[in-house]
C-alpha positions, 0 to 999 in steps of 0.5 A, spaced: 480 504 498 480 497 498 479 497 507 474 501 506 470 498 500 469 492 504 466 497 509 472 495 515 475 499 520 482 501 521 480 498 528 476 492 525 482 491 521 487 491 526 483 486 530 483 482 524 491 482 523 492 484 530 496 489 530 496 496 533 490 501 529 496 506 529 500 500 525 494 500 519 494 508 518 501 509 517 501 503 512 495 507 509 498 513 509 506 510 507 510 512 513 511 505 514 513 499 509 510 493 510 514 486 509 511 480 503 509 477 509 505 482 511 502 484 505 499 478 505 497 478 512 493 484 509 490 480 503 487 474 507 484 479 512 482 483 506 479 477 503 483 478 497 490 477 494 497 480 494 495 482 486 489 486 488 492 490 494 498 492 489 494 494 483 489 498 488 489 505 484 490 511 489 487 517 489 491 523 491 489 529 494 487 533 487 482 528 484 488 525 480 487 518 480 494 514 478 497 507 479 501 506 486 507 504 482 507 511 477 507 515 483 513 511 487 517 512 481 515 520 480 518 520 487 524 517 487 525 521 480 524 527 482 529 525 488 534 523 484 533 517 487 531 512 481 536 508 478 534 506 471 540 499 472 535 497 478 528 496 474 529 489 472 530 486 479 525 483 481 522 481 488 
């Protein structure tokens, strides 16, 4: 995880961006979404860019390691959420 590699707390972080530590752990953990505005907010206090956080590889739980975007589509897919007509809209 990039906030740990930079070696900064959820607390650090928070005070950074000034935001409740709690706002910073749901992010981690995808309970919430954040806004374009505050995925840079996230990079300027990470000392990186938008890109860099996006194409962070996660880490699940088993030792898998996969992109962000492959595991949003597998959940999406598995849902029967995922509209192929969507995929070339862009933000």
């Amino acid at each position: 995880m990039l906030r740990k590699r930079k070696n900064l707390s959820q607390e650090k972080l928070s005070f950074i961006l000034n935001v409740p530590s709690v706002y910073i752990s749901k992010v981690e953990r995808g309970i919430i979404s954040i806004s374009i505005k505050k995925l840079q907010d996230f990079a300027i206090g990470l000392g990186t860019n938008m890109a860099n956080i996006l194409m962070e590889r996660a880490q699940r739980d088993d030792g898998r390691v996969i992109e962000p975007i492959e595991e949003i589509y597998r959940t999406h897919a598995s849902r029967g959420t995922y509209s192929p007509k969507y995929r070339g809209n862009r933000i």
